[in-house]
C-alpha positions as CSV (number, residue, x, y, z in Angstrom):
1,X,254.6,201.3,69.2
2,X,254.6,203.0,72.6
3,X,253.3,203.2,76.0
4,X,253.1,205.9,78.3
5,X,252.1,205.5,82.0
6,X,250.7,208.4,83.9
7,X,249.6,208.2,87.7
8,X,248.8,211.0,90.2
9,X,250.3,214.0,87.4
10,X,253.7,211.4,87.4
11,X,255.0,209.5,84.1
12,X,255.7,206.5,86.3
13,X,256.5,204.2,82.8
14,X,257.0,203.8,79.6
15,X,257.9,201.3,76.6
16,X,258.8,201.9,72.6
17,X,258.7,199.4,69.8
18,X,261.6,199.3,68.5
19,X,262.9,202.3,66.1
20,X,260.2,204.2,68.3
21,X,261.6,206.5,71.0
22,X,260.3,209.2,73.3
23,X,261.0,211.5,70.9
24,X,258.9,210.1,67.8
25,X,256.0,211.3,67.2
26,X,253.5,208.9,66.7
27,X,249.9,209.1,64.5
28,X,246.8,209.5,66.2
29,X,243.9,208.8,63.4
30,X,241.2,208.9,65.3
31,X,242.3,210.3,68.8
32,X,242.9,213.5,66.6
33,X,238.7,213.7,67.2
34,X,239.0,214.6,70.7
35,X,241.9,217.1,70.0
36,X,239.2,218.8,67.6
37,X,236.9,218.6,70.6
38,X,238.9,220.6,72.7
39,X,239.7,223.3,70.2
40,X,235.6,223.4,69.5
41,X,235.6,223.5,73.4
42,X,237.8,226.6,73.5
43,X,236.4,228.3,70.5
44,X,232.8,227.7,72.3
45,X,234.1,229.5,75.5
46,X,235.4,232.3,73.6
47,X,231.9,233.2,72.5
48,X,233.2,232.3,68.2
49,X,231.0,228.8,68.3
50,X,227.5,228.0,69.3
51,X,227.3,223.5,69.9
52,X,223.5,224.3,69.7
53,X,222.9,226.1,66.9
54,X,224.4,224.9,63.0
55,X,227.4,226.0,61.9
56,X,228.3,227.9,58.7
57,X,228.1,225.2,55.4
58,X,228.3,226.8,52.4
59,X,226.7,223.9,50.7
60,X,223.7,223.6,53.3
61,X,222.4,227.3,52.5
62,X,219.5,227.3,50.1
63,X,216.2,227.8,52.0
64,X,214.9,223.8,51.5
65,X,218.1,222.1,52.3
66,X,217.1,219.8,55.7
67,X,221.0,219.7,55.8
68,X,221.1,223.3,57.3
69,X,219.3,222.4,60.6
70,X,221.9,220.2,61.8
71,X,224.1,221.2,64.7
72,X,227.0,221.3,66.0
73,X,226.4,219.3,68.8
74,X,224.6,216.7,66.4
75,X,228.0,217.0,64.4
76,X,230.4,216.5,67.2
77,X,228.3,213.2,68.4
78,X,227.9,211.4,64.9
79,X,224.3,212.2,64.8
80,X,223.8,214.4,62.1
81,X,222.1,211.6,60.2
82,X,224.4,212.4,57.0
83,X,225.5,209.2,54.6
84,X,228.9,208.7,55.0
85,X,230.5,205.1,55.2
86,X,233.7,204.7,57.7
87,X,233.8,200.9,56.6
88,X,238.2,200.6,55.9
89,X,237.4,197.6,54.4
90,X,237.7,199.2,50.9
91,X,240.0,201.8,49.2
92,X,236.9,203.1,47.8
93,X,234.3,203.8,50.7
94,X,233.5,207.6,51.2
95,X,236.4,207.6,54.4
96,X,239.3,206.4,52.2
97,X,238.3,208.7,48.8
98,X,238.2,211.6,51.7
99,X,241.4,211.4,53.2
100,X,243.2,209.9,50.6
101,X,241.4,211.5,47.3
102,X,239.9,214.5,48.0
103,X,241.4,218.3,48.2
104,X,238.9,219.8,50.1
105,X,237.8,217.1,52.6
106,X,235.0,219.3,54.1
107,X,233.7,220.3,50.9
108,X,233.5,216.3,50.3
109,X,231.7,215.2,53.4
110,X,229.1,218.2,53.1
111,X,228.3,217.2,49.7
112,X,226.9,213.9,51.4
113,X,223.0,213.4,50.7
114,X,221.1,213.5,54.4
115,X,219.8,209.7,55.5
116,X,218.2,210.2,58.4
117,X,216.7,213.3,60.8
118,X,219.7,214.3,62.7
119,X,219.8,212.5,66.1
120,X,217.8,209.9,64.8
121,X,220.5,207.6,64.0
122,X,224.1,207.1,65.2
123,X,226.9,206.8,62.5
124,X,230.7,207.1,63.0
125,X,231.9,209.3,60.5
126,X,235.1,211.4,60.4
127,X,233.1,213.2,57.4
128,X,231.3,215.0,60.2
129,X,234.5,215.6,61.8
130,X,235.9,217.7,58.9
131,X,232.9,219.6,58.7
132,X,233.2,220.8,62.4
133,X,237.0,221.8,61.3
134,X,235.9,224.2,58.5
135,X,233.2,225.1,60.8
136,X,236.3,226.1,63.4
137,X,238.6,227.3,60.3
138,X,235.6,229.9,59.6
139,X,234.9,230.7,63.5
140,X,238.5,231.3,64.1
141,X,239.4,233.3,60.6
142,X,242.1,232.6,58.3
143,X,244.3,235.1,59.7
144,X,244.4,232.9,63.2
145,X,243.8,229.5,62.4
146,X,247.1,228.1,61.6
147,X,248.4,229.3,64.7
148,X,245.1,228.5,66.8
149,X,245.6,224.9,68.1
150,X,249.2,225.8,69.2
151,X,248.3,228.7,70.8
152,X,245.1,227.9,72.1
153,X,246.2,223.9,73.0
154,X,249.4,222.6,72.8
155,X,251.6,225.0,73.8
156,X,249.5,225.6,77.0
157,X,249.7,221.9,77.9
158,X,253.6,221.5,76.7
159,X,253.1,219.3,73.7
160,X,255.9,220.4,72.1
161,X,255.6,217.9,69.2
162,X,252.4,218.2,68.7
163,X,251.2,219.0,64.9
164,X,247.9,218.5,63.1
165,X,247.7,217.9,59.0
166,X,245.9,220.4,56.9
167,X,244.5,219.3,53.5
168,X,245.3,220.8,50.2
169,X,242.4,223.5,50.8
170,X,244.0,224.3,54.1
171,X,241.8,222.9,57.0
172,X,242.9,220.5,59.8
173,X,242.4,217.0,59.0
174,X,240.7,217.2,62.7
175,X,239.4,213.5,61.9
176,X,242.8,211.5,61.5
177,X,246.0,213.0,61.0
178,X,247.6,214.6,64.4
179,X,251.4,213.3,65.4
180,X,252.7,213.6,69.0
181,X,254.9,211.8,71.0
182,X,253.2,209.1,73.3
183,X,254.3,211.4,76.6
184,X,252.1,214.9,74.8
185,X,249.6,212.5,74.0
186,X,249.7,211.7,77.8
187,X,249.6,215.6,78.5
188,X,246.3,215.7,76.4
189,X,244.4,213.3,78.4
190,X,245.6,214.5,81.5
191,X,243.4,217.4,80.5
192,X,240.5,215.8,80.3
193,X,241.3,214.2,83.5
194,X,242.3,217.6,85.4
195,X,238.2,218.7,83.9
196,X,240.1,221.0,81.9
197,X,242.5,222.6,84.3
198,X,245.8,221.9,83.8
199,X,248.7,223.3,86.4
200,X,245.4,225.7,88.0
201,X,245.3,227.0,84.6
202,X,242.0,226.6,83.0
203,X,242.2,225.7,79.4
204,X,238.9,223.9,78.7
205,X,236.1,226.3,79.5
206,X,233.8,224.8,82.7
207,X,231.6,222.2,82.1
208,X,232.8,221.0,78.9
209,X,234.2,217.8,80.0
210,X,231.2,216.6,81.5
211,X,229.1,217.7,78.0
212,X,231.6,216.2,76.0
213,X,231.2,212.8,78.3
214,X,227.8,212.6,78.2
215,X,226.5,209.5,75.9
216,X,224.7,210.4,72.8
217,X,221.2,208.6,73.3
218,X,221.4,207.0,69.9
219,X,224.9,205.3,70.0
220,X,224.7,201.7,70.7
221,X,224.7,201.2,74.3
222,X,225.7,204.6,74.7
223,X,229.7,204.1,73.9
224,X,229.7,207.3,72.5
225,X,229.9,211.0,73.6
226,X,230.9,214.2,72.1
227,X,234.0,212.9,69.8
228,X,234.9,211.0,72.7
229,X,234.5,206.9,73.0
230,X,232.9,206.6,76.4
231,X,233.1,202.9,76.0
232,X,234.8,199.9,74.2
233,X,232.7,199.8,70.5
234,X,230.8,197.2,69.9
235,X,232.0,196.1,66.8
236,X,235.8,195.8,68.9
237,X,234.3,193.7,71.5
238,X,232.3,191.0,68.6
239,X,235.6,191.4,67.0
240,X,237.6,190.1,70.0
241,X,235.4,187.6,71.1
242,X,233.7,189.5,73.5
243,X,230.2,190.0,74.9
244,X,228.2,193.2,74.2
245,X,227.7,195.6,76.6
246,X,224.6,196.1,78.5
247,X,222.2,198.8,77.4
């Protein structure tokens, strides 16, 4: 649907499907995950967030729930070793009755039994995804959080048309459902590029990039980092024919 082509800080290209235009802004899914990590990222560097300590879940907080010990930073890399299945295959896999059934999509994922000790197992799951969002919705407070990932993000980096989804309870649908146009979607990784600096402005605090880029041991081959794809997945590259990658 569109194509954006960035070199040296330059949009040197760019081509739209038609009905698609410059001006449309286009559905992320699951590049809305590394939006969430930068808000996490800024929340962390004003002192409100803590990736190695657990965040606030109201469901996790009588004394023999395992569930309490996990982390953010468990959270943020898929390991929290919680049972959710991200399989689209079916309308009625946890994913689907999430984002398509459920008012309170945190609430829903939370509720998930615990599988495994938390870094002992590698699982995508946008469940954990909305979990870190309350977890940001409570760290920020009600009175900001609306306004925090334009005030904090977007309007920093000029993503004009930037604009993330809530659910029916009110928090982000940080997993899946951010628009912007291809070009602010250029701006964001341009960020990540610039190691969080964007114009000598610092947005991302330092050092976050490279956490957030560091593989979590337990993803195959180590494709994954913090909410960030490091490389090609492995089901992609069986899917097109591919070989795997090396460990």
């Amino acid at each position: 649907r569109a194509i954006a082509v960035v070199y040296q800080g330059h949009l040197v290209g760019e081509r739209y499907a038609t009905g698609f235009s410059k001006d449309t802004p286009l559905l992320g899914w699951s590049l809305t995950k590394s939006v969430t990590n930068a808000l996490v990222g800024i929340a962390v560097g004003e002192g409100k967030l803590a990736i190695d300590k657990p965040p606030p879940v109201p469901e996790w907080q009588t004394p023999d729930d395992p569930r309490r010990r996990i982390t953010l930073d468990q959270l943020l890399r898929m390991s929290s070793g919680l049972r959710f299945n991200e399989d689209y295959s079916s309308p009625l896999v946890d994913v689907a009755r999430m984002l398509f059934g459920s008012s309170d999509m945190a609430a829903y994922a939370a509720a998930k039994p615990q599988q495994a000790a938390p870094e002992m197992r590698w699982s995508y799951s946008s469940g954990d995804t909305l979990i870190v969002s309350r977890a940001l919705r409570q760290a920020i407070g009600a009175a900001d959080y609306a306004a925090f990932p334009r005030r904090a993000l977007f309007d920093r980096l000029g993503m004009r048309s930037a604009l993330i989804e809530t659910d029916a309870s009110g928090t982000f649908v940080g997993s899946s459902f951010m628009y912007a146009t291809a070009r602010d979607w250029a701006r964001f990784g341009l960020l990540y590029l610039g190691d969080g600096v964007v114009g000598g402005q610092r947005i991302l605090p330092p050092g976050w990039v490279a956490y957030s880029r560091t593989p979590t041991l337990a993803a195959p081959a180590q494709q994954y980092g913090a909410h960030f794809w490091l490389k090609l997945p492995t089901d992609y590259l069986r899917e097109a024919g591919l070989p795997p990658l090396p460990a």
